[in-house]
VODREN-790207 format. One record per residue (C-alpha): residue in one letter; residue number from 1; x, y, z. Coordinates in Angstrom, 3 decimals. Example, Ala and Ser with C-alpha at 12.3 -4.5 7.8 and 13.67 -1.06 7.14 Angstrom:
! residues 2
aa A	i 1	u 12.300	v -4.500	w 7.800
aa S	i 2	u 13.670	v -1.060	w 7.140
This chain:
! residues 410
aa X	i 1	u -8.690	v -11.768	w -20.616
aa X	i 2	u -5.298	v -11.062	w -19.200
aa X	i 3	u -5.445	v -8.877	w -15.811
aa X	i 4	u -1.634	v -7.595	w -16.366
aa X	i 5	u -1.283	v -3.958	w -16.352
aa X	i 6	u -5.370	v -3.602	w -15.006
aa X	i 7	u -5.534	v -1.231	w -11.790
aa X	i 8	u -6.348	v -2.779	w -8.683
aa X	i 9	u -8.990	v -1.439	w -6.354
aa X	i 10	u -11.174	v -2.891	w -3.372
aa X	i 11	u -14.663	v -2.891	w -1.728
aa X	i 12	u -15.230	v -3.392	w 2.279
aa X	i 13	u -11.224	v -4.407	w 2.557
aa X	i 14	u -11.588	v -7.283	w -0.456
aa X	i 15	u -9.615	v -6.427	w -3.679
aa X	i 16	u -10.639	v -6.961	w -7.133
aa X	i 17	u -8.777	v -6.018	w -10.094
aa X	i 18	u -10.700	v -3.462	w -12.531
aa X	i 19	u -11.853	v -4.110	w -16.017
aa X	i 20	u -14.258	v -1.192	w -16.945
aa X	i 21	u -15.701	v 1.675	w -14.847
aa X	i 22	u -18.405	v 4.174	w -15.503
aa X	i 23	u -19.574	v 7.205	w -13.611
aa X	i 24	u -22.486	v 9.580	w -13.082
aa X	i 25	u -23.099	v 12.651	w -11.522
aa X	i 26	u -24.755	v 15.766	w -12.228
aa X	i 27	u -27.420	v 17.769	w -10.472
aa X	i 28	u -31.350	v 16.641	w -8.830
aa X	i 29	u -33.430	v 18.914	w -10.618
aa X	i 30	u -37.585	v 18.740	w -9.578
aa X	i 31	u -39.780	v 20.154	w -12.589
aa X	i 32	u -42.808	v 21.649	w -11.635
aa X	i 33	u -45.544	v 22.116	w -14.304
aa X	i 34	u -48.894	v 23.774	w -14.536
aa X	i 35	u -52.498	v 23.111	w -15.570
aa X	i 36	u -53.082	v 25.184	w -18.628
aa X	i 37	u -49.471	v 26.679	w -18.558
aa X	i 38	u -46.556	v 26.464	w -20.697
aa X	i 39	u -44.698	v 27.334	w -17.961
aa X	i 40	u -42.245	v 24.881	w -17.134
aa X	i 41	u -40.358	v 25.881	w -13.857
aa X	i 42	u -36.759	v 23.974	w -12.407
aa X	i 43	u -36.056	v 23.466	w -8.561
aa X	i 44	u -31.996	v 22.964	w -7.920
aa X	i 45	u -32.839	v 19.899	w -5.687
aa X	i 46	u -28.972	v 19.824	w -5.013
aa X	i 47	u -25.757	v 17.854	w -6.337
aa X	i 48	u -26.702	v 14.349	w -7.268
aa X	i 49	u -25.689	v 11.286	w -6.044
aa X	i 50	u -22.457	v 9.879	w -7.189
aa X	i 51	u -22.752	v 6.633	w -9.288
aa X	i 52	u -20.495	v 3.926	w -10.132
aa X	i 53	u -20.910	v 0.910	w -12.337
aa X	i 54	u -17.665	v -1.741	w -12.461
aa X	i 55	u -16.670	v -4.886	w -14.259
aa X	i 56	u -14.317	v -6.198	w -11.263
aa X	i 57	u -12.213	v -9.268	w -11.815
aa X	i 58	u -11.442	v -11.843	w -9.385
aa X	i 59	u -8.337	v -13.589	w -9.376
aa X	i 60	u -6.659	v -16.219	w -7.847
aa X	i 61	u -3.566	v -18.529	w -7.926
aa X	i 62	u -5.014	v -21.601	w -9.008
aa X	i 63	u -2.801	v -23.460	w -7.452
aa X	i 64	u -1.306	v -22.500	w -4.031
aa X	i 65	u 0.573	v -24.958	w -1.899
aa X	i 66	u -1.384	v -28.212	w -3.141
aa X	i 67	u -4.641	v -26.715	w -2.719
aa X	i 68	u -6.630	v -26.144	w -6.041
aa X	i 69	u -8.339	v -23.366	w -6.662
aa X	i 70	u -8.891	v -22.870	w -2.793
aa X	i 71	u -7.712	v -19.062	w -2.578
aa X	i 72	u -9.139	v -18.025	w -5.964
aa X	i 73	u -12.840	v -19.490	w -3.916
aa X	i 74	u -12.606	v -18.128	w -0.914
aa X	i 75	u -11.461	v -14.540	w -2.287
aa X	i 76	u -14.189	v -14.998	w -5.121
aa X	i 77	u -16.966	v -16.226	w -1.995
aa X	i 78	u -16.048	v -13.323	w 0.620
aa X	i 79	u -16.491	v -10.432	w -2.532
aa X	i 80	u -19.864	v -11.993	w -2.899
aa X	i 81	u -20.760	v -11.740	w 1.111
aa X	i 82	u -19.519	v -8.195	w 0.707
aa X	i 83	u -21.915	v -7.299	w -2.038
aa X	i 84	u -24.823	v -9.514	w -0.406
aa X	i 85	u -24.517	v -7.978	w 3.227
aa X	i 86	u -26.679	v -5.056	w 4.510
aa X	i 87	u -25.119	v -1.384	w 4.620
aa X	i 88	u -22.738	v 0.936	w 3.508
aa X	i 89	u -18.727	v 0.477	w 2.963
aa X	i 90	u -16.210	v 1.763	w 1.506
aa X	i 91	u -15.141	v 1.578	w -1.912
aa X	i 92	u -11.543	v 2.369	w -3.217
aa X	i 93	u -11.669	v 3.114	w -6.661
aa X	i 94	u -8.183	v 2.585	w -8.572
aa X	i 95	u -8.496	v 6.352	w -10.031
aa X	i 96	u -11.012	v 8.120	w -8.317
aa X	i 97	u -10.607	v 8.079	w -4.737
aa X	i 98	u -12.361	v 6.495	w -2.053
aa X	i 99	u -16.127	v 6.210	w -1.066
aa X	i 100	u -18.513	v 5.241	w 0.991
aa X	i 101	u -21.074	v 3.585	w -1.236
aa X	i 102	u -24.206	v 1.328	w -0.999
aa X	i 103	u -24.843	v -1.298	w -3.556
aa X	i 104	u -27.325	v -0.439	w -5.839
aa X	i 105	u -29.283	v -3.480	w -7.609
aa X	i 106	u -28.204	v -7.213	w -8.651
aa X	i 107	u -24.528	v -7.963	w -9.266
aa X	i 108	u -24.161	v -10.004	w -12.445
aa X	i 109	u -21.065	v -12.737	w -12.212
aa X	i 110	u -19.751	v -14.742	w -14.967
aa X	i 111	u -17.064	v -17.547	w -14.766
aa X	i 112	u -15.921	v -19.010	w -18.122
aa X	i 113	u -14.074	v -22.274	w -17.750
aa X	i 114	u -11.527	v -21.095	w -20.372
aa X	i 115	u -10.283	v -19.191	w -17.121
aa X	i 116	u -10.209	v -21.231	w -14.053
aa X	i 117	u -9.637	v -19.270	w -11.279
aa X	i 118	u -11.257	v -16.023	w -12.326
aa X	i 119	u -14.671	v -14.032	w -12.224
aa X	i 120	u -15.663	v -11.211	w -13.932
aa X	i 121	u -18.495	v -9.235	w -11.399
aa X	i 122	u -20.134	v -6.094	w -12.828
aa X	i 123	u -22.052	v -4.094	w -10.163
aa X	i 124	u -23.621	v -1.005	w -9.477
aa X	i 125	u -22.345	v 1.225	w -6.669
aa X	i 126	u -23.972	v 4.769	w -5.776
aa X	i 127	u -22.174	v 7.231	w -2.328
aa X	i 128	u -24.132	v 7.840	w 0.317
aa X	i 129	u -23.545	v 10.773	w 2.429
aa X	i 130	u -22.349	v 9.899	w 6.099
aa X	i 131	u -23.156	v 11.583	w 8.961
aa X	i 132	u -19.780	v 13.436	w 9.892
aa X	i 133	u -20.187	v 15.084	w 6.286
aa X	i 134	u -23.017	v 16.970	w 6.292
aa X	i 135	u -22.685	v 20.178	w 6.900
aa X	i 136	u -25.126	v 23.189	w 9.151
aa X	i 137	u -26.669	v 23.700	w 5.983
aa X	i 138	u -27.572	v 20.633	w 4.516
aa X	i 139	u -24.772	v 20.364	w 2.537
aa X	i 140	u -22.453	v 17.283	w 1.991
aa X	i 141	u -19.048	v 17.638	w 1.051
aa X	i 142	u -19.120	v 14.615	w -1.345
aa X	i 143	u -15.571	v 13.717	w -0.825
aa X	i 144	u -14.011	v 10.530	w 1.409
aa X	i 145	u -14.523	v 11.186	w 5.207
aa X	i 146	u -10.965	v 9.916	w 5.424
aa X	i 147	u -7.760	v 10.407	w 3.593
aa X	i 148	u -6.043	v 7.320	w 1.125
aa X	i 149	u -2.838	v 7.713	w 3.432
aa X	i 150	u -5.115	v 7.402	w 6.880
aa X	i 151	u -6.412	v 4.531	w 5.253
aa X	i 152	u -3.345	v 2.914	w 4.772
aa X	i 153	u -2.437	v 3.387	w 8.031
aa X	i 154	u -5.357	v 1.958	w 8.951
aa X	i 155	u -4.571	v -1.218	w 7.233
aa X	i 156	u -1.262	v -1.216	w 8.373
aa X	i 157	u -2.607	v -1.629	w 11.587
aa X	i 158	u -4.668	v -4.260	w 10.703
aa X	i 159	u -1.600	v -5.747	w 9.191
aa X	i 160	u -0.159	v -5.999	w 12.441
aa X	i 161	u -3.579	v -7.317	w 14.591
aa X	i 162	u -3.853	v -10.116	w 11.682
aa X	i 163	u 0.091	v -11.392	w 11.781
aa X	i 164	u -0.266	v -11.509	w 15.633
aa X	i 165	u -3.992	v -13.189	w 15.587
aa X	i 166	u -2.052	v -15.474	w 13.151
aa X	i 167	u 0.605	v -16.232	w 15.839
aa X	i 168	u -1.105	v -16.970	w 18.912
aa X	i 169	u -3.625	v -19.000	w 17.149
aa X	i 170	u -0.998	v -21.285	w 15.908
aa X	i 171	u 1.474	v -20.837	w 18.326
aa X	i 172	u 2.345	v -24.516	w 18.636
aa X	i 173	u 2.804	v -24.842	w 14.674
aa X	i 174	u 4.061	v -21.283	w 13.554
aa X	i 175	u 7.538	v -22.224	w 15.014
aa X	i 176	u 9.166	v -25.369	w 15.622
aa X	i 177	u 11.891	v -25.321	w 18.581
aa X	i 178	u 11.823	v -29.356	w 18.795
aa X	i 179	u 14.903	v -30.065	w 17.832
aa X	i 180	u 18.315	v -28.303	w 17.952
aa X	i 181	u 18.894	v -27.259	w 14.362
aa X	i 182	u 15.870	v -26.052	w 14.361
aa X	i 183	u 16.222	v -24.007	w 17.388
aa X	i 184	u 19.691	v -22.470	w 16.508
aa X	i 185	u 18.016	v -21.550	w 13.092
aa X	i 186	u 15.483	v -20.249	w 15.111
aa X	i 187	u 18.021	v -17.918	w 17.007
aa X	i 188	u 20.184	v -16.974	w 14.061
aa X	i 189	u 17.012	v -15.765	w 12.631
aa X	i 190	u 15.807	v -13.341	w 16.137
aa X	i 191	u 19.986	v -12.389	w 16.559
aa X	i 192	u 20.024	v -10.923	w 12.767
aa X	i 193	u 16.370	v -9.096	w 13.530
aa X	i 194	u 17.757	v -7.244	w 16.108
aa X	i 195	u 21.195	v -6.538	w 14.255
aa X	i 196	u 18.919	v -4.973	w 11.310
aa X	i 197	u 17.091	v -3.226	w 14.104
aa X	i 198	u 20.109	v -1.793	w 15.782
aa X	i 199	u 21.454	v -0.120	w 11.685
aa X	i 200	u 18.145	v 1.442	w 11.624
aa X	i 201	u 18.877	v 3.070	w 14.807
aa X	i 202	u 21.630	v 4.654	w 13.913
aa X	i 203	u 18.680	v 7.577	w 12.569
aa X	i 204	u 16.796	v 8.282	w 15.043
aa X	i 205	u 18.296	v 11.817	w 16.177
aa X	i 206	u 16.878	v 12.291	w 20.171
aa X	i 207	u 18.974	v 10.798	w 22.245
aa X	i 208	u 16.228	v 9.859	w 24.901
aa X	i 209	u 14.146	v 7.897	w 21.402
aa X	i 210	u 17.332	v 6.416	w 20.661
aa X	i 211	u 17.595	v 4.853	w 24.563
aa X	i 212	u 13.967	v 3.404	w 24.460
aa X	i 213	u 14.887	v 1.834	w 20.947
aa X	i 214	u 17.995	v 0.350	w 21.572
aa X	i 215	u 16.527	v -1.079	w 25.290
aa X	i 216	u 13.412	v -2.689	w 22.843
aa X	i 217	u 16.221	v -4.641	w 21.145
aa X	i 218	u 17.970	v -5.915	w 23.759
aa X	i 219	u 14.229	v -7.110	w 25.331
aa X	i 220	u 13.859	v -8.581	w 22.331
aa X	i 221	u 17.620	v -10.697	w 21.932
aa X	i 222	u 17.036	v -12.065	w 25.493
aa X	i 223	u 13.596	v -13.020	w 25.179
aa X	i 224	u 13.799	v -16.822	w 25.513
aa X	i 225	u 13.061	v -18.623	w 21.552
aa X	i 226	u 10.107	v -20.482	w 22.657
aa X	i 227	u 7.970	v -17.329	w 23.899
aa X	i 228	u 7.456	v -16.525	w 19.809
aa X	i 229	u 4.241	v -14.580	w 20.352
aa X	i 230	u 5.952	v -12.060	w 22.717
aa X	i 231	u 8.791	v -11.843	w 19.871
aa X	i 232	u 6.209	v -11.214	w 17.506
aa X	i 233	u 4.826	v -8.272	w 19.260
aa X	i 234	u 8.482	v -6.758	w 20.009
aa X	i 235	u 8.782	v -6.793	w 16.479
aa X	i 236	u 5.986	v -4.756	w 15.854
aa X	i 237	u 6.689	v -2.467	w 18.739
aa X	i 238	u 10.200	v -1.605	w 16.934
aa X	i 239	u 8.573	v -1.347	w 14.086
aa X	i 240	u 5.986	v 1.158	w 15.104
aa X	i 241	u 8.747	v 3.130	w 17.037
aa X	i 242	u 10.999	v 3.138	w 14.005
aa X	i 243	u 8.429	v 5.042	w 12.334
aa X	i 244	u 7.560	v 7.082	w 15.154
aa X	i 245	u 11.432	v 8.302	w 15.809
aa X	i 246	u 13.113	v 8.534	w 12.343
aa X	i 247	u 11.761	v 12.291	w 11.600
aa X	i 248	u 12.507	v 11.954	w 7.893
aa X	i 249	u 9.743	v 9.646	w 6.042
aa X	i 250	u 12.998	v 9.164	w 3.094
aa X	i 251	u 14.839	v 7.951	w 6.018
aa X	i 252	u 12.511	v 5.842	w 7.379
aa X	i 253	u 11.746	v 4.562	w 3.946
aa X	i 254	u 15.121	v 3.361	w 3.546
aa X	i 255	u 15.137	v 2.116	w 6.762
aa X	i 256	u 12.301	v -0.559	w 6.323
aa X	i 257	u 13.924	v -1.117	w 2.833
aa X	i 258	u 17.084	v -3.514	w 5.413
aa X	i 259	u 14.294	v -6.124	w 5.754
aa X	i 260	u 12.963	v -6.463	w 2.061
aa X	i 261	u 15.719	v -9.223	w 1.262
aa X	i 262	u 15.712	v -10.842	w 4.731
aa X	i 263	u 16.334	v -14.508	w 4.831
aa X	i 264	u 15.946	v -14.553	w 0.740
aa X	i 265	u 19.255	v -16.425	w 0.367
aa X	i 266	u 18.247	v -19.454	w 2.250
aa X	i 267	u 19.476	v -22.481	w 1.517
aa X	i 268	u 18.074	v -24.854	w 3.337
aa X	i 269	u 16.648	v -27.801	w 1.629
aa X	i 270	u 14.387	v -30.219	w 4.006
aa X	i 271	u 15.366	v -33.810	w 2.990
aa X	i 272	u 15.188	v -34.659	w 6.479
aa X	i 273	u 12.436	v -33.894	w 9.200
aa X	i 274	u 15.077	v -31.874	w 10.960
aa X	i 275	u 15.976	v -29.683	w 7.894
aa X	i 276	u 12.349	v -29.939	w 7.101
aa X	i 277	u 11.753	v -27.907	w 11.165
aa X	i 278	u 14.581	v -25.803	w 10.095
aa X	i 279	u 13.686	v -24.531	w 6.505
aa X	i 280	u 9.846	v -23.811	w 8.050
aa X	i 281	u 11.233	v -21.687	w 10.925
aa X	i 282	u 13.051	v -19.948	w 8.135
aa X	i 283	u 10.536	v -19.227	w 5.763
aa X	i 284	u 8.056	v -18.281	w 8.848
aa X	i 285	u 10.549	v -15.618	w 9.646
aa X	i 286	u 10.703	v -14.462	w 6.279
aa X	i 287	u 6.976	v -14.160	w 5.807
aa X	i 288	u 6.570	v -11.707	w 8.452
aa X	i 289	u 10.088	v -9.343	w 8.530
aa X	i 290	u 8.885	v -8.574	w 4.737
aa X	i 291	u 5.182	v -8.283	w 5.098
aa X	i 292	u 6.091	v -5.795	w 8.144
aa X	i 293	u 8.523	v -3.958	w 6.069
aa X	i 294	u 6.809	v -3.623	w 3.416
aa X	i 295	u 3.817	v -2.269	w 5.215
aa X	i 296	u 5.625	v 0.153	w 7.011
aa X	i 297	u 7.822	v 1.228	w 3.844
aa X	i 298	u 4.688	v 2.093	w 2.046
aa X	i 299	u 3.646	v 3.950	w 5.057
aa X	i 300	u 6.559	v 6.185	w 4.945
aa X	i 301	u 6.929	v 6.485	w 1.505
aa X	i 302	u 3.136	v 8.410	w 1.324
aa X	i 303	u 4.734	v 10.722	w 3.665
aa X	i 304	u 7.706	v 11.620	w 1.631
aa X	i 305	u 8.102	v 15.418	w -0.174
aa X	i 306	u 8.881	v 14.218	w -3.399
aa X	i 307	u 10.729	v 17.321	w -5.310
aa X	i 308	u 10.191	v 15.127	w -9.031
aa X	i 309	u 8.039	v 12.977	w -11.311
aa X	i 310	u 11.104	v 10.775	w -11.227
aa X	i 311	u 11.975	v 10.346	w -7.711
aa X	i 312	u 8.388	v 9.267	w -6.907
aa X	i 313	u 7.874	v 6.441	w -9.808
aa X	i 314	u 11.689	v 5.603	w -8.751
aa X	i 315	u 10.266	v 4.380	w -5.048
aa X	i 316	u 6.205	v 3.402	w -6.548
aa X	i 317	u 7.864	v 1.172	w -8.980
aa X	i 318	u 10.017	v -0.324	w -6.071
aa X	i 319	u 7.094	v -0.717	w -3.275
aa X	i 320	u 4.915	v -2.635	w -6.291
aa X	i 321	u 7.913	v -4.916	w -7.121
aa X	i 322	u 8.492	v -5.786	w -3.695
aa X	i 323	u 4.589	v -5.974	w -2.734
aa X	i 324	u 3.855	v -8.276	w -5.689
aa X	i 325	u 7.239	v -10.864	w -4.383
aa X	i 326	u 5.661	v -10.946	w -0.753
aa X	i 327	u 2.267	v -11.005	w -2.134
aa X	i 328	u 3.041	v -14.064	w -4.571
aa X	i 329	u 5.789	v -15.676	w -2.899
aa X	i 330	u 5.896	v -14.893	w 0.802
aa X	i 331	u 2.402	v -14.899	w 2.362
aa X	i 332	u 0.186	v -18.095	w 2.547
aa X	i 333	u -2.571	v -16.940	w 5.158
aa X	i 334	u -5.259	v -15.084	w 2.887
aa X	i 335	u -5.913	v -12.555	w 5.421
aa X	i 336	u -2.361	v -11.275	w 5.435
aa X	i 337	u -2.316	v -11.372	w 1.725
aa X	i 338	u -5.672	v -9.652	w 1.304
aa X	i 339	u -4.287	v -6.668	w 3.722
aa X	i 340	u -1.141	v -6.425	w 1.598
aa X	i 341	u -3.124	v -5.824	w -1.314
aa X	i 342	u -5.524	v -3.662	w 0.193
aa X	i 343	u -2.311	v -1.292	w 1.479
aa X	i 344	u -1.238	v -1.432	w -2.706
aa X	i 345	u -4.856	v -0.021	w -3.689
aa X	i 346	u -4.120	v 2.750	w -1.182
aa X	i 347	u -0.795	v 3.245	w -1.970
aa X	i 348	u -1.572	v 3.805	w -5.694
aa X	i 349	u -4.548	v 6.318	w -5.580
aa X	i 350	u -1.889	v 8.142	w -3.037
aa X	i 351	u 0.987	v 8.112	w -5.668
aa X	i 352	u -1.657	v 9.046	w -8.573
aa X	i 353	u -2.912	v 12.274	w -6.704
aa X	i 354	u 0.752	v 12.819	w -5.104
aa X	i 355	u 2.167	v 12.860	w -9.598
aa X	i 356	u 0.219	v 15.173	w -10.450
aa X	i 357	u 1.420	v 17.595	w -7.713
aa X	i 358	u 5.296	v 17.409	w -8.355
aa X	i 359	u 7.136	v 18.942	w -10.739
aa X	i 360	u 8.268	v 16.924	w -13.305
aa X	i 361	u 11.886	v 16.122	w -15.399
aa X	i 362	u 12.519	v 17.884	w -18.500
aa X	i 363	u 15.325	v 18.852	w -20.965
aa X	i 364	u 16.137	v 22.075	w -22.094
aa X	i 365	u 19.520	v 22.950	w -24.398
aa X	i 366	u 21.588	v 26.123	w -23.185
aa X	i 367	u 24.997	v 27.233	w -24.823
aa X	i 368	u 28.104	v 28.287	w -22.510
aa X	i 369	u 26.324	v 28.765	w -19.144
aa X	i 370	u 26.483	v 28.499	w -15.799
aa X	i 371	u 24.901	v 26.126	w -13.499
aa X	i 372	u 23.692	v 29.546	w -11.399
aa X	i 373	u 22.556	v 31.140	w -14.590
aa X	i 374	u 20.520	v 28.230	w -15.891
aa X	i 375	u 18.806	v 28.031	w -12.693
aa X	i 376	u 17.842	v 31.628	w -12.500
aa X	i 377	u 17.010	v 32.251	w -15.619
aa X	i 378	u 13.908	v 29.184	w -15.151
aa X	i 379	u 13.050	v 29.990	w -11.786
aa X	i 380	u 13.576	v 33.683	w -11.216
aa X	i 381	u 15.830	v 32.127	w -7.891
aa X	i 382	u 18.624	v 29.813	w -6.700
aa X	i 383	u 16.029	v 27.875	w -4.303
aa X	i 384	u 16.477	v 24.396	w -6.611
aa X	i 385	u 20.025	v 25.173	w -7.637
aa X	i 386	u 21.299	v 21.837	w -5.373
aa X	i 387	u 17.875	v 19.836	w -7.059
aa X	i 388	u 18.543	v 20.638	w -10.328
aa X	i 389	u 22.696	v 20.365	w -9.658
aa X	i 390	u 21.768	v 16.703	w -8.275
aa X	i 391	u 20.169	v 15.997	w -11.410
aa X	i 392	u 22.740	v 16.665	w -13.570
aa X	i 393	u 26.072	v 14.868	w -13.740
aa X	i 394	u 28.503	v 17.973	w -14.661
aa X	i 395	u 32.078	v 18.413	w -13.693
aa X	i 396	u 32.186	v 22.196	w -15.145
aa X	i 397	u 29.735	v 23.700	w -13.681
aa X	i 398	u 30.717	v 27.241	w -14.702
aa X	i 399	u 30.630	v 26.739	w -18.893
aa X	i 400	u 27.738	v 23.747	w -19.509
aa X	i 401	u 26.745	v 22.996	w -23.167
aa X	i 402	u 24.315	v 20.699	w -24.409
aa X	i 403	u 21.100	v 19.167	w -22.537
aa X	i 404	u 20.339	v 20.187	w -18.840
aa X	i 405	u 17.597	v 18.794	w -16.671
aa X	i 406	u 15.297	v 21.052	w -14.942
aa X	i 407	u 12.204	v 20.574	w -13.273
aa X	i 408	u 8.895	v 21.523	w -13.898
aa X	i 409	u 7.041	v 23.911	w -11.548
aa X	i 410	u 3.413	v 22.841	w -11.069
């Protein structure tokens, strides 16, 4: 069974990939009956519980630095603590949303050894109502407590506590300063941070944002090399201001978008322990300017007022391409990789719900018209003359013939 194409979703933070899903619902209904009576009388008990039953797969690379097998178990063990602890948590489902759900019965698991590194898990998940959502009356709203897009930011913060925990607990191995290749590579890396840093704020508008920013980079250029930790969390500080500052999320998108190639065209090969320092320090660096980036992309990119179908699959097919090359190539710490892919679940249910909102790109054939006239006669008004303009590629706009895009209005 090939997991290509399936929709990825995730229970208490771990993702799983989804094979089958069923749901119930309905309405509690008490039937009262009577001695001697064919009366038969129905008490509304209230909306019933939802219900969902999955066939989850489990994947791993079976083979991940040397190490057989060891992500696909450890992913594969901590789903199974998940299912096997006490209480509620929350369950993203790839197309319906998120939940907070108990598990409801046995989980069956089957591994075929025609598939190393995979398990197929079908389990039983019914919501439960939390506190926060019931309402004066009794009521519960049955919907998530939170939003997808909180959630992400959620994780993106969690991003950020896991890459530091990372750090400091490996502070003496994360980055090697022992020799002076190493060190210079080391500096070249930090120097062409804080250049990247400095283009992205060229768009933050306020002048007073733009004084704090640019005073965070130079902190961060003439922080000595071997104080890596305190690097790591200027980086995340610039980061977090970056997206605080730059007022439009398509801005800030394309911001974050500077670090998605950073350090890919190294070419360091380590044939000697020196090079060896060198090419780790490199590929460190790497690891976390993209996983940050990409985080933070993703977080802008929910916030964006996409005006078509187009534009939105345009920057969800981008965010997935680059996700899946950090995810596959980039990350080797499972908690990093596990938060990546917990920011893609979210991500996805976001874009789902966001499609089905905008207006999507059609084609419609007018003879001899104007640009203005087009527009007016499918709208009633000139409000998306400059969208629909911008989607065209006419030098006449006074006498157009032939096929003109428009856009839908939902």
């Amino acid at each position: 069974m090939s997991i290509d194409g399936l929709l990825q979703g995730s229970f208490k933070g771990v993702p799983f990939f989804l094979n089958a899903s069923s749901r119930t619902g309905g309405r509690k209904t008490a039937f009262h009956n009577f001695p001697n009576s064919d009366v038969t009388r129905a008490e509304d008990m209230g909306r019933a519980p939802l219900s969902f039953t999955l066939d989850m797969i489990i994947a791993g690379p079976i083979d991940q630095g040397g190490k057989l097998l060891e992500r696909y178990y450890n992913r594969r063990n901590s789903f199974i603590s998940k299912l096997e602890d006490a209480g509620e948590g929350e369950l993203i489902h790839p197309f319906w949303g998120l939940f907070n759900v108990q598990v409801d019965g046995e989980y069956t698991l089957v591994e075929d050894l025609g598939s190393i590194g995979r398990a197929v898990i079908s389990q039983k998940f019914t919501q439960v109502t939390i506190n926060k959502d019931i309402s004066k009356d009794g009521n519960s709203n049955f919907f998530p407590s939170i939003t997808t897009k909180e959630a992400t930011r959620r994780e993106l913060e969690q991003l950020e506590i896991i890459i530091q925990k990372f750090i400091r607990d490996k502070a003496d191995e994360a980055l090697i300063i022992s020799n002076i290749d190493a060190a210079e590579a080391l500096r070249a890396d930090k120097e062409a941070v804080a250049d990247n840093f400095t283009i992205i704020s060229r768009n933050i508008e306020d002048a007073e944002n733009l004084g704090e920013f640019n005073a965070d980079i130079n902190r961060f250029r003439n922080n000595p090399i071997s104080e890596f930790s305190n690097d790591i969390d200027a980086i995340i500080g610039l980061f977090f201001k970056a997206r605080e500052f730059i007022i439009d999320s398509q801005i800030a998108y394309n911001s974050f978008r500077i670090f998605w190639d950073f350090n890919d065209d190294i070419t360091t090969v380590g044939t000697t322990p020196q090079l060896a320092d060198v090419l780790h320090n490199e590929l460190v660096y790497r690891s976390i300017m993209q996983s940050l980036s990409i985080g933070y992309a993703t977080d802008s990119a929910l916030n964006i007022n996409f005006s078509t179908d187009i534009q939105l699959q345009e920057i969800e097919s981008d965010i997935a391409a680059q996700l899946l090359k950090v995810s596959d190539n980039e990350v080797d710490n499972d908690e990093v990789f596990d938060s990546l892919q917990r920011i893609k679940v979210d991500s996805n249910i976001v874009f789902s719900n966001e499609l089905l909102r905008v207006g999507r790109v059609i084609s419609i054939d007018v003879v001899n018209s104007s640009m203005s006239n087009i527009v007016y006669s499918y709208y009633g008004n000139l409000n998306n003359y400059e969208l629909i303009r911008d989607l065209n590629d006419f030098n006449n706009l006074s006498l157009i013939n032939g096929s003109v895009k428009i856009v839908t209005e939902n």
